[in-house]
N, C-alpha and C positions, 0 to 999 in steps of 0.2 A: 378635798375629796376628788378623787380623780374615776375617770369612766372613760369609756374607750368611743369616740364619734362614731356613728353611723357611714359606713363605707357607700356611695353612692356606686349606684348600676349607672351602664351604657346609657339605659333609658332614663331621661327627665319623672320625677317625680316617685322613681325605685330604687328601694335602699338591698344590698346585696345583705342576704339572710342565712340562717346555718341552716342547713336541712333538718337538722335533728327539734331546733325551733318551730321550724312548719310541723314535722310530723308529730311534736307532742304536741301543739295546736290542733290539727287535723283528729288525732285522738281523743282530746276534748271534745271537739264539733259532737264527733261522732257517739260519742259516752252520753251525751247529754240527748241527742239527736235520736237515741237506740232509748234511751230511758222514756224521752217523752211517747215515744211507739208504745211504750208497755215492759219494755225487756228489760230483765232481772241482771243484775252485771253479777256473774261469780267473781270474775279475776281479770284483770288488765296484767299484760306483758308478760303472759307466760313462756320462760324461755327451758329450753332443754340445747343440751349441745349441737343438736340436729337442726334447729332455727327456735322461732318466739311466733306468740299468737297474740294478738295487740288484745281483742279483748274475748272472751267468753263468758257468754249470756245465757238466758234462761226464757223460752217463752212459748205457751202452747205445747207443752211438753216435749218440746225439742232441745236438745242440748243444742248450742249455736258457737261455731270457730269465727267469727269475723278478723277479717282483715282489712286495716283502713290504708287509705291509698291518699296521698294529699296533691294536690298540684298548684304553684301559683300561676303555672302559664300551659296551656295546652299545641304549646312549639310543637311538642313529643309526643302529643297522645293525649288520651284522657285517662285521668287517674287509676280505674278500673281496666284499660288496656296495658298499664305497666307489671301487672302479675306474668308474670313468664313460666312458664311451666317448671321450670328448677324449684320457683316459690311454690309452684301448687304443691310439688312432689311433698317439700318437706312440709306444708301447712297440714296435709294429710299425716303425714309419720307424727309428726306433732300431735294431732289431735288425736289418732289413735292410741300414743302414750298416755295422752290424758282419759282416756275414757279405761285401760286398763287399770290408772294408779289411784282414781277416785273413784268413791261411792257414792252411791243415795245420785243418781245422775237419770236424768229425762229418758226416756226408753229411746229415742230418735234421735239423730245428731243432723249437721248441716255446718255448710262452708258458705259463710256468704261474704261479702264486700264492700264494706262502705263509700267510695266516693265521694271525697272532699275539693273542693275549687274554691280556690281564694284569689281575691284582686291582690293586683300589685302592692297593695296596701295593709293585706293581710285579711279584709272584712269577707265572709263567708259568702260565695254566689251561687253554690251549688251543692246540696249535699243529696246525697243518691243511696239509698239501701238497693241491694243487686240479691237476692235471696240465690240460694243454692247454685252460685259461680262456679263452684268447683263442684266437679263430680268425679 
């Protein structure tokens, strides 16, 4: 049986990771994170040609676009300051498609943000709901 080593980072004790690893991790955090709040998950990773919406929720009768954000180092920023407005534009197009192409949907919608932070090691240190980020 063969497997591929853990590629070691610059830093002592960090192993160099795929992105798409963290951010379906960070999605988890946050699915689980949104669930114990109360919120109803309709759909993770709705994608349209225009972009994708990590997950859409349900709660107090608002329909909810979340966008989860992961970081293991805040070198760059914090997780929730790496939305750029190119992202807000199409998480908006995005979720306007979806409120045109379903039914039976919350009379109210909302864009919000989850904020995830992980140690070098992957263990969760921060997880942040950001309600109505986008407007």
């Amino acid at each position: 049986m063969s497997h591929s080593p853990k590629v070691l980072c610059p830093r002592p004790g960090m192993y160099k990771v795929n992105r798409r690893e963290v951010g379906a991790l960070g999605e988890k955090v946050a699915r689980e994170y949104l669930e114990g709040l109360g919120f109803f998950i309709r759909e993770t990773n709705f994608r349209l040609r225009e972009g994708e919406i990590d997950i859409i929720a349900e709660k107090d009768d608002f329909l909810i676009f979340i966008e989860v954000r992961t970081r293991m180092s805040t070198s760059f920023g914090t997780p929730e300051e790496s939305v750029t407005p190119s992202k807000i534009e199409k998480l908006i197009t995005v979720a306007q498609n979806y409120i045109e192409t379903h039914e039976d949907l919350p009379p109210s919608w909302r864009i919000d943000v989850v904020a995830v932070e992980l140690t070098p090691k992957g263990k969760v240190s921060r997880v942040e709901l950001i309600e109505n980020a986008v407007s």
